[in-house]
NULUMGU-265316 format. One record per residue (C-alpha): x, y, z; residue in one letter; residue number from 1. Coordinates in steps of 0.25 Angstrom, whole numbers, plus 5000, padded with zeros to 4 digits. Layout:
BEGIN
X;Y;Z;A;NUM
...
//
This chain:
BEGIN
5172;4973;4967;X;1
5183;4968;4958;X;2
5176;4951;4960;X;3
5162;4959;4957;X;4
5167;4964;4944;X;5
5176;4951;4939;X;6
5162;4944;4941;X;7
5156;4954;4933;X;8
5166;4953;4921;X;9
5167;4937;4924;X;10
5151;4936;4922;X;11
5144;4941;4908;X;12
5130;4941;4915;X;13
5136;4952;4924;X;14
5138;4960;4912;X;15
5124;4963;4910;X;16
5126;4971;4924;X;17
5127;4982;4911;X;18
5113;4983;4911;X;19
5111;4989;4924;X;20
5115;5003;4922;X;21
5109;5001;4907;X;22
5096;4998;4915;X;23
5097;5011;4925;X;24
5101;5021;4912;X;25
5092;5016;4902;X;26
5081;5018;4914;X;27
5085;5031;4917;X;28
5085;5034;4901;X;29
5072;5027;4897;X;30
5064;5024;4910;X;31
5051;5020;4900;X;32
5059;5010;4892;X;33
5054;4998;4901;X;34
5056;4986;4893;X;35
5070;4992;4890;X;36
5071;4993;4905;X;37
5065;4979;4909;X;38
5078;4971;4900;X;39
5088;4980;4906;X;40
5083;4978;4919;X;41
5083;4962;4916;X;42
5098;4963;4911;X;43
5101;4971;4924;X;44
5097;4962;4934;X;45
5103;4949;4927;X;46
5118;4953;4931;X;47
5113;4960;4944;X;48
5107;4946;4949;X;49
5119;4938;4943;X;50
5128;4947;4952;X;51
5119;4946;4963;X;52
5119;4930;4962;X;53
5135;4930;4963;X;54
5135;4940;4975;X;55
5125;4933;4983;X;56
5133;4919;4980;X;57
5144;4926;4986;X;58
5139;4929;4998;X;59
5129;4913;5000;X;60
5144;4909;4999;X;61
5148;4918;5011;X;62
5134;4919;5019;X;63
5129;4904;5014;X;64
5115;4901;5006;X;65
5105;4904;5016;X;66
5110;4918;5016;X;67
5115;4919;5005;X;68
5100;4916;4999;X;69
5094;4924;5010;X;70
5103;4938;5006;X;71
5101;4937;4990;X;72
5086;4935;4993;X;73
5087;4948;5002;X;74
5095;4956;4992;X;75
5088;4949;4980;X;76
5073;4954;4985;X;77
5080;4969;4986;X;78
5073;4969;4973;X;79
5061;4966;4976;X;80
5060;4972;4988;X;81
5065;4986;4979;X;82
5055;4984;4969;X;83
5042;4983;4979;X;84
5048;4996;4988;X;85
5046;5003;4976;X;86
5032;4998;4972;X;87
5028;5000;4988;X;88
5031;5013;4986;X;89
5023;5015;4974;X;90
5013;5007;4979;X;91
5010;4996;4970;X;92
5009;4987;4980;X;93
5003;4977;4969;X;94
5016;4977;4963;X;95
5024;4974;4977;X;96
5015;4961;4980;X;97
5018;4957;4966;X;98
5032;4958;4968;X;99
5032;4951;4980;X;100
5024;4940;4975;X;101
5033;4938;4964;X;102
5045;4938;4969;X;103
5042;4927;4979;X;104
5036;4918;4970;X;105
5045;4920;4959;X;106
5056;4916;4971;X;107
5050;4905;4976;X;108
5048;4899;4962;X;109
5057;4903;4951;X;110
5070;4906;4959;X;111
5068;4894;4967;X;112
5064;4886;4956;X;113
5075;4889;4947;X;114
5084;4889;4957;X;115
5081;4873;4958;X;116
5081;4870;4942;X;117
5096;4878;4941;X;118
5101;4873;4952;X;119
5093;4857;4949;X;120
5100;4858;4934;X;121
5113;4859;4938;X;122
5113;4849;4950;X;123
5105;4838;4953;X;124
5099;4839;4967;X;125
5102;4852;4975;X;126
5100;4852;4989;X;127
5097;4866;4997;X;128
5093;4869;5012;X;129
5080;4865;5012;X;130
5078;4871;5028;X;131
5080;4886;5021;X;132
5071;4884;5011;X;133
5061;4880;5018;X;134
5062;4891;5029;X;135
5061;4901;5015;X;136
5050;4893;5010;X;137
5041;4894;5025;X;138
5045;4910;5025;X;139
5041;4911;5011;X;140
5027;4903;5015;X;141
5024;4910;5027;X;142
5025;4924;5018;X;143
5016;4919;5009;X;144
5005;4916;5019;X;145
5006;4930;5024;X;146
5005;4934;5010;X;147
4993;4925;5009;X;148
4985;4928;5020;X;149
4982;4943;5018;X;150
4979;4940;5004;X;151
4969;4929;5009;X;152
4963;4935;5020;X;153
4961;4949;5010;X;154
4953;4939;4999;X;155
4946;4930;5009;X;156
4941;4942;5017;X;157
4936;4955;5009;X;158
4934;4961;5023;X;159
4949;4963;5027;X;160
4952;4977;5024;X;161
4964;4981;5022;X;162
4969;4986;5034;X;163
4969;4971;5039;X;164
4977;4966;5026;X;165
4987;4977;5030;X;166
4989;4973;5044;X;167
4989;4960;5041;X;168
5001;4962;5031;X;169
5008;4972;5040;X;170
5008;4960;5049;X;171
5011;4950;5040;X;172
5022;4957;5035;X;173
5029;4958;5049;X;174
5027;4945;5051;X;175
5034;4940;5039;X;176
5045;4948;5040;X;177
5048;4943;5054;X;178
5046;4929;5048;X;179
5056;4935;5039;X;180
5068;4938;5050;X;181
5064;4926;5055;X;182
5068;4918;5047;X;183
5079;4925;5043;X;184
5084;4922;5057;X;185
5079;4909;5058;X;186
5088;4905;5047;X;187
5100;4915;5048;X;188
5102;4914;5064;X;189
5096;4905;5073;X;190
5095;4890;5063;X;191
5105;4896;5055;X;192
5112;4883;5054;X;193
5099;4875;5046;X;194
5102;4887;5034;X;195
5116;4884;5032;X;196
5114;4879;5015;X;197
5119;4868;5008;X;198
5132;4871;5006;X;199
5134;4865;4991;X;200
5138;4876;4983;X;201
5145;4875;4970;X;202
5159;4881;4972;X;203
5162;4892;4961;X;204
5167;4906;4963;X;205
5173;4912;4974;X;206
5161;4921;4981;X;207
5164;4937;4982;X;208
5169;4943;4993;X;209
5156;4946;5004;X;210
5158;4960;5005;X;211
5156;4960;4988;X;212
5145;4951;4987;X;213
5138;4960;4997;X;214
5140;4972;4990;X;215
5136;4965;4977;X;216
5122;4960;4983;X;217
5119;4975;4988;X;218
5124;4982;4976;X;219
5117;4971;4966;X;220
5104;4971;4973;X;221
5102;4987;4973;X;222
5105;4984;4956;X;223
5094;4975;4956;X;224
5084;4982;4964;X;225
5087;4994;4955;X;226
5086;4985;4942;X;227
5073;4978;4945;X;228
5066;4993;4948;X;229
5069;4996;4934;X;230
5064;4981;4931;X;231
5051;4984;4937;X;232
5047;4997;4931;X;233
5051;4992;4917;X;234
5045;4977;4919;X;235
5030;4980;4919;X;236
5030;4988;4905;X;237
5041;4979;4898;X;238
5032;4968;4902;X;239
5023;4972;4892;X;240
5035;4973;4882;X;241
5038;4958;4884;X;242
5022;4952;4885;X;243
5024;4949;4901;X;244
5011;4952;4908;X;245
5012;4961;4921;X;246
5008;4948;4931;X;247
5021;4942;4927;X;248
5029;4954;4926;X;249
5026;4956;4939;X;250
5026;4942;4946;X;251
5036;4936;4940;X;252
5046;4945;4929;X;253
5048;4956;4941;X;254
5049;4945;4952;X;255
5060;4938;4941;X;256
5069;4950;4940;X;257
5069;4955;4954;X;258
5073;4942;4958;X;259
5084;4939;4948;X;260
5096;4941;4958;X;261
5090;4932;4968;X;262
5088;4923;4956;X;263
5100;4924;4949;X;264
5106;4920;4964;X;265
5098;4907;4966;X;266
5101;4901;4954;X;267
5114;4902;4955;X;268
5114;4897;4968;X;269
5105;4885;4961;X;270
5116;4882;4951;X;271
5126;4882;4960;X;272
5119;4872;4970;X;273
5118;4881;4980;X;274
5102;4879;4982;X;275
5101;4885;4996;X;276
5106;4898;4990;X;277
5096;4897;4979;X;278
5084;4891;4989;X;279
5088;4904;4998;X;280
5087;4914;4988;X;281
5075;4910;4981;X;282
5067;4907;4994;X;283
5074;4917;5003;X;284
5070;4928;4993;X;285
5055;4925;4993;X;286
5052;4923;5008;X;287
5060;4935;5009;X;288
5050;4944;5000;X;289
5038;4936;5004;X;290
5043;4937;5019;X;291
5050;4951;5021;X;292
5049;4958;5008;X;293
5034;4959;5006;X;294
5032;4962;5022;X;295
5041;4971;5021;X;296
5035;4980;5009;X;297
5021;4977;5018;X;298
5025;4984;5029;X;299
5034;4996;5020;X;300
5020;4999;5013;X;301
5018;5007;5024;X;302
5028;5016;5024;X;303
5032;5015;5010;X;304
5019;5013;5001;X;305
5005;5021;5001;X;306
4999;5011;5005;X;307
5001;4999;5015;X;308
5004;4985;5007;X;309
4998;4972;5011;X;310
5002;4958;5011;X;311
4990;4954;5001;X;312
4994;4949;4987;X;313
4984;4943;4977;X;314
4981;4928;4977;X;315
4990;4925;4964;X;316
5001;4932;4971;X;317
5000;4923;4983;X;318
4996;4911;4978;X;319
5009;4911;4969;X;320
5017;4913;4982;X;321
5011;4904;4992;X;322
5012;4892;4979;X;323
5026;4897;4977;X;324
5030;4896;4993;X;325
5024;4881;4992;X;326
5032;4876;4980;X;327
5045;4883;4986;X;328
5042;4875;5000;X;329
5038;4863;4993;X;330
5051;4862;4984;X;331
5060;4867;4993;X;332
5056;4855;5006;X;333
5067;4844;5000;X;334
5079;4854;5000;X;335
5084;4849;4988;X;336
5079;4853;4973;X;337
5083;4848;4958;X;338
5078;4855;4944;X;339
5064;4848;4944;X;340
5061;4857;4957;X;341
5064;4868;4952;X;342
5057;4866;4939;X;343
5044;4863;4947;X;344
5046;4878;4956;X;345
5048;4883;4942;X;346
5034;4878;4936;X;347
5027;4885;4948;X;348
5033;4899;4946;X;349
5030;4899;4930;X;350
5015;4893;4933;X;351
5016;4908;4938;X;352
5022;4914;4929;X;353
5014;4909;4918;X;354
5001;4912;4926;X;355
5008;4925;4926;X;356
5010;4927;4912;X;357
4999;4923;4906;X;358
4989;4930;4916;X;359
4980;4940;4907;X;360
4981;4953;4910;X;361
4970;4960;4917;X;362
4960;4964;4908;X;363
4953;4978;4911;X;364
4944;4977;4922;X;365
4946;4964;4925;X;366
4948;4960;4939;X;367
4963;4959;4943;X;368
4968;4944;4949;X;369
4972;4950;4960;X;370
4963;4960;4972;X;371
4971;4974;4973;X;372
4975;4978;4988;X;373
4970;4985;4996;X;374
4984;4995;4996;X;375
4983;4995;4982;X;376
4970;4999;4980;X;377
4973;5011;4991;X;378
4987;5015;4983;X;379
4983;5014;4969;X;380
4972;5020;4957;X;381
4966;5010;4948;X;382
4976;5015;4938;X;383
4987;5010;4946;X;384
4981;4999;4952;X;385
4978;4993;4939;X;386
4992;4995;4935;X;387
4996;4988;4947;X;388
4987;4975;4945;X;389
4995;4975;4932;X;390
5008;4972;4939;X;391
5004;4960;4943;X;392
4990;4956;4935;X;393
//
């Protein structure tokens, strides 16, 4: 404890670790004050993801990169996995696929991109294990072919029901997790030796004690899950406050604060020339949501939401995904990066984003971008529906 608060006092960016309980009282005094709620909630998760980044170096420096990067992913996507229990529940299933969506392109590109230009500014050539990234990159690949099959098959053929698309994604689902375990024990157990990581760290400080570091992650991650609640419920009106439109509120703003610890992590680990731990989060991080997260609220829907959730997301959602997964395979092949690389994964993700935010609203009446579900049409009035479509139209 005494290392946790000399880091605190050492660093001023922790300082701002103030704003979290400013956050939880000025929510509990003025709940309708949104843009007020959405800038503390921003100052609140800065510190929290600065002081998740050191914990997590601590224990890569025990555990190694690969599980290093395999253990922020996991406690890193907490948040996103919180934030879509809660909509499940509700049932805004429209709002969980967005989620979803968002977070693995948003991975794929702009942590992986970045990662590459921080880490390519401050050394030359960084080299990283490119036998890990490329297992990531094939996991994340085959999630987005089951991603893209139900949503193919539902617009090729008006004749599926929907009792067909959700035995297809119940399947599906239990396929990818499996996938999933998998690979974690393809590269955790039996070739565990090929996943070893570069070992050309910069030395700097002495890492904390396991049992510290731990307790950080765990204690840190609940913060940030509980932050990015408030975040949520406050973003869509401040959006308005600020000129955003709601498609890239919700695809890439939400998707940008929910991942800030995983972020704050990888570059780090980018500036440090630890690549593999920066490669591992970024990737790790998506084909975990693409691969266990989304399966998992699939199969959840049926016993937490009114109505079951299916795999099929709209065609801008997955053709973002499926050109995201190929530019992640395609730079990540050579196992060694520089600046430019990470400029060029950077340029993909803003064509999205300006898409994003420039894309009109939609207009009264006007036939929406993308098709509503089938479990969305069962769970909602029009009134709701057409709020939903805003979340991500």
């Amino acid at each position: 404890m005494n290392l946790l608060l000399k880091e605190i006092r050492r660093n001023p960016l922790l300082w701002l670790l103030a704003f979290v309980p400013v956050l939880f009282v000025a929510q509990k005094l003025e709940p309708e004050a949104h843009t007020l709620l959405f800038v503390l909630s921003v100052l609140a998760i800065v510190p929290l993801a600065a002081l998740l980044s050191h914990a997590t170096e601590s224990v890569a420096a025990k555990t190694g990169d690969t599980v290093g990067g395999l253990l922020n992913a996991t406690l890193g996507n907490l948040t996103e996995l919180v934030i879509a229990l809660a909509a499940l529940r509700a049932g805004q299933y429209t709002l969980v696929k967005a989620s979803i969506a968002g977070a693995i392109v948003t991975n794929t590109l702009f942590m992986l991109g970045a990662s590459f230009l921080l880490g390519g500014l401050r050394h030359h050539v960084q080299e990283y294990d490119r036998i890990s990234a490329r297992l990531q990159a094939s996991l994340l690949f085959l999630a987005t072919i089951a991603i893209l099959v139900p949503s193919a098959v539902s617009e090729a053929d008006s004749a599926a029901g929907s009792a067909f698309g959700e035995q297809l994604s119940v399947a599906l689902s239990v396929l990818l997790i499996a996938a999933y375990g998998l690979g974690l024990l393809f590269s955790l157990k039996t070739h565990r030796e090929l996943f070893g990581g570069a070992q050309h760290a910069e030395t700097g400080e002495a890492p904390w004690p396991m049992g510290l570091a731990l307790a950080t992650l765990a204690g840190v991650t609940v913060l940030v899950a509980l932050v990015s609640e408030v975040f949520v419920e406050s973003v869509q009106q401040a959006a308005v406050a600020f000129g955003m439109t709601a498609a890239f509120v919700g695809f890439i703003v939400v998707a940008l604060v929910g991942g800030a610890a995983e972020m704050a992590s990888a570059f780090s680990g980018a500036r440090k020339n630890r690549l593999d731990l920066s490669v591992g989060i970024a990737l790790g991080s998506a084909s975990q949501i693409a691969l266990f997260v989304a399966p998992v609220l699939v199969l959840l829907s049926y016993v937490m939401g009114p109505a079951p959730m299916s795999l099929e997301f709209w065609p801008g959602a997955v053709v973002m995904m499926l050109i995201a997964t190929m530019t992640a395979s395609l730079v990540t092949n050579s196992g060694r990066s520089a600046w430019f690389v990470g400029v060029l994964v950077l340029m993909v993700y803003l064509i999205f984003a300006i898409t994003l935010y420039l894309l009109p609203p939609r207009l009264p009446g006007e036939k929406n971008v993308h098709r509503t579900t089938t479990e969305d049409s069962r769970v909602y009035d029009v009134g709701k529906l057409a709020s939903l479509h805003a979340i991500v139209r």
